[in-house]
C-alpha positions in Angstrom: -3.4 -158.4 114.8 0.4 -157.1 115.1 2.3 -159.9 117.2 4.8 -158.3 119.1 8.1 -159.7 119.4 9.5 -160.4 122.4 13.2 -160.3 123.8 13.4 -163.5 126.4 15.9 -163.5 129.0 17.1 -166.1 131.3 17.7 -165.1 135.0 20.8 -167.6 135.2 21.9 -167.5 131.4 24.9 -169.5 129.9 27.6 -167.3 128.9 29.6 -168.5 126.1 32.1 -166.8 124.6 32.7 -167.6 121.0 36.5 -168.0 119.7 37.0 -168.2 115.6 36.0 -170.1 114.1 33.9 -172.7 115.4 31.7 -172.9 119.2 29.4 -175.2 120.8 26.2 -174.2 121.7 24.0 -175.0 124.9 25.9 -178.2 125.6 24.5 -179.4 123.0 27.4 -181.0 121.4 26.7 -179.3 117.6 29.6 -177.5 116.5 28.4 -174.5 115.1 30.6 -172.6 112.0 30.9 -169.3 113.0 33.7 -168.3 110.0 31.9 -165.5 109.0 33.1 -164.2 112.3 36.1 -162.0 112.4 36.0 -161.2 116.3 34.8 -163.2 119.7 30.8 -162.6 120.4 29.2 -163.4 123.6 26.6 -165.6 123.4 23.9 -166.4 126.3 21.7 -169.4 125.6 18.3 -169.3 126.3 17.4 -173.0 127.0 14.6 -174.0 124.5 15.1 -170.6 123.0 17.1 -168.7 120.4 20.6 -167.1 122.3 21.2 -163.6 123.0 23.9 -162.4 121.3 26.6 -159.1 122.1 27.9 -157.7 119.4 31.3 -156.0 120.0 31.4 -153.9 116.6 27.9 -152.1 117.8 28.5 -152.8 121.7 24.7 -153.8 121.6 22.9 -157.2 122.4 20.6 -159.1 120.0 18.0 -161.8 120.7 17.2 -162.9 117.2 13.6 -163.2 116.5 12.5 -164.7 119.4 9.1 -163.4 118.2 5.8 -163.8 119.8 4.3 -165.0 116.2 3.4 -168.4 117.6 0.1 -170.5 118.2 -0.4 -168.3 121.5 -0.5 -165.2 119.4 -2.4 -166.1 115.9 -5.8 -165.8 115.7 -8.6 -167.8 115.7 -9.4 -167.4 112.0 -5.6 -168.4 111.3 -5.1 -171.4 113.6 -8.8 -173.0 112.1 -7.5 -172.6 108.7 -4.2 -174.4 109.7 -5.3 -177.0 111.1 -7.6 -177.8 108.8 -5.4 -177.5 105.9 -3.2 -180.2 107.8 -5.7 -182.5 107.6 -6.5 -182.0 104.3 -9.8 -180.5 105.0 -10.1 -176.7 103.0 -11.3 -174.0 104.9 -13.2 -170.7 104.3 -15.4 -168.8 102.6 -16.2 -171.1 98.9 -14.0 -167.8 97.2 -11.0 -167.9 99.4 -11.3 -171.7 98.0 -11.3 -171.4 94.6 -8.8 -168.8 95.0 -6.6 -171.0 96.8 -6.9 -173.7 94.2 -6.1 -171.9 91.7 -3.0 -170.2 93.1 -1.8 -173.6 93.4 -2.6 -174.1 89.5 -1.1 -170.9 88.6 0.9 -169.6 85.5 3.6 -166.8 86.8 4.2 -165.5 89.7 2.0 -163.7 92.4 3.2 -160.3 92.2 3.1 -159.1 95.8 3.0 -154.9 96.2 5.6 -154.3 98.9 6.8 -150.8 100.5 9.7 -150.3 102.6 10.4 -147.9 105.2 13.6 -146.6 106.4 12.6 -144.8 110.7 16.0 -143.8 111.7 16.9 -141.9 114.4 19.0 -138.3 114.3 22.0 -140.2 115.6 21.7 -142.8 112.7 20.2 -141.7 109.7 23.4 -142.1 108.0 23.7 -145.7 108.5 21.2 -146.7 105.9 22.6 -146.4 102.7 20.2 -145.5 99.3 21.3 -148.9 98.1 20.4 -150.9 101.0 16.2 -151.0 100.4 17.1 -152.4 96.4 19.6 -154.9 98.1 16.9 -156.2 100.4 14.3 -156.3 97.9 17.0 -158.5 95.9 17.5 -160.4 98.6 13.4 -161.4 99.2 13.2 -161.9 95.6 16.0 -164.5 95.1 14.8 -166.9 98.2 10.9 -166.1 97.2 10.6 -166.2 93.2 11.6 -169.9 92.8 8.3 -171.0 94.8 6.4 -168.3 92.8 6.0 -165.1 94.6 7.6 -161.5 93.2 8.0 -158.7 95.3 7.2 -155.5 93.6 9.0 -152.6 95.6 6.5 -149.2 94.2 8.6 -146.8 97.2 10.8 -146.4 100.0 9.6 -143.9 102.1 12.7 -142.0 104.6 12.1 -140.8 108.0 13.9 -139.7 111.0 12.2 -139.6 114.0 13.9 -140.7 117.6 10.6 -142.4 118.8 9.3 -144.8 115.6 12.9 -145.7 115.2 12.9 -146.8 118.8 9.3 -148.2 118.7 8.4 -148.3 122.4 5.1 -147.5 123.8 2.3 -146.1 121.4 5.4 -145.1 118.7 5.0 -148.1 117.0 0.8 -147.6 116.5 1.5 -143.9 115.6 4.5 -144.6 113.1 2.3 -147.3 111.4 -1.1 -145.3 111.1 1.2 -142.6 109.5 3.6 -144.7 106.9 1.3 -147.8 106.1 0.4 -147.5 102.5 -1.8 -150.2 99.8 -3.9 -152.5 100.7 -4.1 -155.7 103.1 -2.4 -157.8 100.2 0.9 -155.1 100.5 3.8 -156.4 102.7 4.9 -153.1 104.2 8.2 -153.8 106.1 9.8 -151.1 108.8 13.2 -150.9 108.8 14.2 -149.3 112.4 17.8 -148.2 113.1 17.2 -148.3 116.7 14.6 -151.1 116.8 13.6 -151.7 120.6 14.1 -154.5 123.0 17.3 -156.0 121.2 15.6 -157.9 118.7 16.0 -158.8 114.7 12.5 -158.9 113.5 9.0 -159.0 114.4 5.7 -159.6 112.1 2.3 -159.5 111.9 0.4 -163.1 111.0 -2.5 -163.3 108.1 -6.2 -163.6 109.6 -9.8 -162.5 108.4 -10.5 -159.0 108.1 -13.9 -157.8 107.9 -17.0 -160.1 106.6 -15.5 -162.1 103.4 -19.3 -162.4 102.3 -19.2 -158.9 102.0 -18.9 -156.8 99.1 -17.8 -154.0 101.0 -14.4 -153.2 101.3 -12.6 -153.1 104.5 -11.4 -149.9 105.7 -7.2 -149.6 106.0 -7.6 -148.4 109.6 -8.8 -152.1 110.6 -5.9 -153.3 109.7 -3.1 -150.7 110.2 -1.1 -152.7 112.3 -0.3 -155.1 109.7 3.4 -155.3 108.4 6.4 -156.4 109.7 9.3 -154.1 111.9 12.9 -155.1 111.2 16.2 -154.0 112.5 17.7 -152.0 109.7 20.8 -153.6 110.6 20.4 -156.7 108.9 20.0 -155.5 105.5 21.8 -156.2 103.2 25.5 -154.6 103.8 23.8 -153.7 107.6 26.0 -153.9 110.7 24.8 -156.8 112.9 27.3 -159.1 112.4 26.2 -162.6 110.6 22.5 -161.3 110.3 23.4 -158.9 107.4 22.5 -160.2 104.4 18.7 -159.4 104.6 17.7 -162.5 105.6 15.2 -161.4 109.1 13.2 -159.5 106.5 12.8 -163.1 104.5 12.0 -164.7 107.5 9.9 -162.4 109.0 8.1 -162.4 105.3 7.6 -166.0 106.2 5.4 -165.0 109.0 3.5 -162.4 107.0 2.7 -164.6 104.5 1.1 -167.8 107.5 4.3 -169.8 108.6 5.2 -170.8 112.1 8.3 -171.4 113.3 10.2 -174.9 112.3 10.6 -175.6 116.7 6.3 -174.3 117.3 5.8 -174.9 120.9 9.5 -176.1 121.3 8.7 -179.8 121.8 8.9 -183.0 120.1 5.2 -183.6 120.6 1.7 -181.7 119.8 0.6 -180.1 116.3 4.5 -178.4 115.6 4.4 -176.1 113.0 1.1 -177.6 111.5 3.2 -178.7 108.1 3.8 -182.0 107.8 7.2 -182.4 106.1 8.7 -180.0 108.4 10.6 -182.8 110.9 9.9 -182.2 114.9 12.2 -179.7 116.2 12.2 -178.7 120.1 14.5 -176.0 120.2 15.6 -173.1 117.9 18.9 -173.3 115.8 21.8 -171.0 116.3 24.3 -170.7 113.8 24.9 -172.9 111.0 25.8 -176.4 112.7 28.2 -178.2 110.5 27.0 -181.8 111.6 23.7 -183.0 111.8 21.5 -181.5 114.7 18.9 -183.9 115.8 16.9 -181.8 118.9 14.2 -184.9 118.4 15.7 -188.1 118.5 14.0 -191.4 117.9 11.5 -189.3 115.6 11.4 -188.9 111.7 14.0 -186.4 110.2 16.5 -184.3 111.8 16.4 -180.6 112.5 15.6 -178.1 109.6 18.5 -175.7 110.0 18.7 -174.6 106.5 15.1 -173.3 106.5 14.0 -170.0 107.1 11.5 -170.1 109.5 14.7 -171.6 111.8 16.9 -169.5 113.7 19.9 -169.8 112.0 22.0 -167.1 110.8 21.8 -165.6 107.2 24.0 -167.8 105.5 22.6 -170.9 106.8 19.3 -170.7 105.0 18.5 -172.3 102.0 14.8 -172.4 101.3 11.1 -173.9 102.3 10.2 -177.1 102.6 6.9 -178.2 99.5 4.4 -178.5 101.9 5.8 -174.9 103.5 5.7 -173.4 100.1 2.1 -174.8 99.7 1.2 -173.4 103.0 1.8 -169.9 101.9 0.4 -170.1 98.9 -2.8 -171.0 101.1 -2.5 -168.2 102.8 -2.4 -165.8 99.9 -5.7 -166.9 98.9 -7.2 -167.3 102.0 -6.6 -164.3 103.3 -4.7 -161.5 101.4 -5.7 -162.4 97.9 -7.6 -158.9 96.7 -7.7 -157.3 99.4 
């Protein structure tokens, strides 16, 4: 299933415009470092949610992430094997299992077939550089391979066309039943130059595919969809301002490979993020607060703004949490493993 992102808009948003080098954000009281700005953005804070942002240098407006790839979204098979691997209780076929466990036992990295490509429009083909796709694979590589997953980049495939750049309508299903190449197990990731709807990324979540009793192999039509789209802007050396080290790729990665978001549901109560050293979070970072943000008081732990399946901006992250980098390992196994 392809979860679409969606951009969220308030009808009476708080505009806050952002002087160098530091803001605060929502009222909140965080001062967020915004030093890697060199000019005032316009922020408009979606309570609970991530802000929108306007980006003078492009004159365009971003709502990062803000993805539909949330409990509401996954699929059955995904959410059962969740929440039974959060209470410790395996799930799936006896294969998936010892496939699993073993994954966690491994020698070397999982070596993970990936394919990039570039969907540009006329206007901006030019604004993707040949070095940009190696950059990015760098940039997967260097926040993936300590917790034992290698990206293997076998092509980059170039294409301009106005309509899968832009993605709107039935674009998105034609561009994807064109380009998708390998298997279930290949992380193909879109980079559009005119990505619809103002937003950063958007993924598809692991589920079951076919009968896993079966010795037959699943046909790649049932699972075209599958991949992530990502505004080529925030490649590395990209032109969204603060999102341009390649980061939305890592975190929409996260995603792809079974990870909610660190705020899931955007309260301190209920099941989170389903990973259980992953502290309550009710609302989504932005920025890189400087002092401790605590959207949960009185409850364990203090908000996760350094990991990637936060909101923050690209130079704020720092890693996974264990039990996160268990999770996905999980996953693998469970449900892209061989296939």
């Amino acid at each position: 299933m392809f979860l679409a992102c969606v951009a969220l808009f308030s009808s009476s948003p708080l505009a806050l415009v952002v002087a160098k080098p530091e803001l605060k954000a929502r009222g909140s009281g965080v001062v967020i470092n915004e030093a890697l700005h060199n000019e005032a953005s316009t922020y408009r804070a979606i309570p609970g949610k991530g802000p929108e942002k306007w980006d003078p240098a492009n004159s365009k407006k971003f709502v990062h992430f803000d993805c539909g790839t949330d409990t509401n979204n996954a699929s059955k098979a995904l959410l059962e094997t969740v929440k039974s691997l959060r209470d410790d209780n395996k799930a799936g076929s006896p294969g998936a299992k010892l496939r699993a466990k073993a994954l966690l036992a491994r020698q070397g990295p999982i070596l993970v077939p990936t394919v990039f490509h570039i969907v540009s429009t006329t206007a901006n083909a030019a604004t993707v550089l040949p070095t940009m796709p190696e950059a990015q694979i760098a940039a997967l590589n260097k926040m993936y391979n300590p917790i034992g997953f290698q990206f293997q980049l076998l092509t980059t495939t170039w294409t301009t066309n106005d309509a899968w750049s832009i993605g709107a309508g039935d674009s998105m299903n034609e561009m994807k039943r064109s380009l998708r190449q390998g298997g279930y197990n290949t992380l193909n990731i879109y980079f559009h130059t005119d990505l619809e709807g103002g937003i950063l990324g958007k993924c598809s979540m692991p589920s079951q595919i076919g009968d896993p009793t079966s010795l037959v192999a699943v046909l790649p039509s049932i699972y075209f969809d599958d991949g992530c789209s990502v505004n080529a802007g925030t490649m590395p050396g990209g032109s969204v301002f603060g999102y341009d080290q390649g980061m939305t790729a890592v975190h929409e990665t996260g995603h792809w490979l079974g990870l909610f978001h660190t705020f899931e549901g955007y309260s301190c109560e209920g099941d989170g993020d389903f990973i259980a050293d992953t502290p309550p979070q009710s609302e989504s970072t932005d920025g890189c607060p400087v002092e401790v943000k605590d959207s949960c008081p009185g409850l364990e732990g203090v908000d996760a703004v350094h990991n990637i399946m936060d909101y923050s901006t690209d130079a704020c992250y720092e890693g996974f949490s264990p039990l996160q980098v268990e999770r996905m390992l999980q996953m693998w196994g469970q449900f892209r493993a061989g296939k």
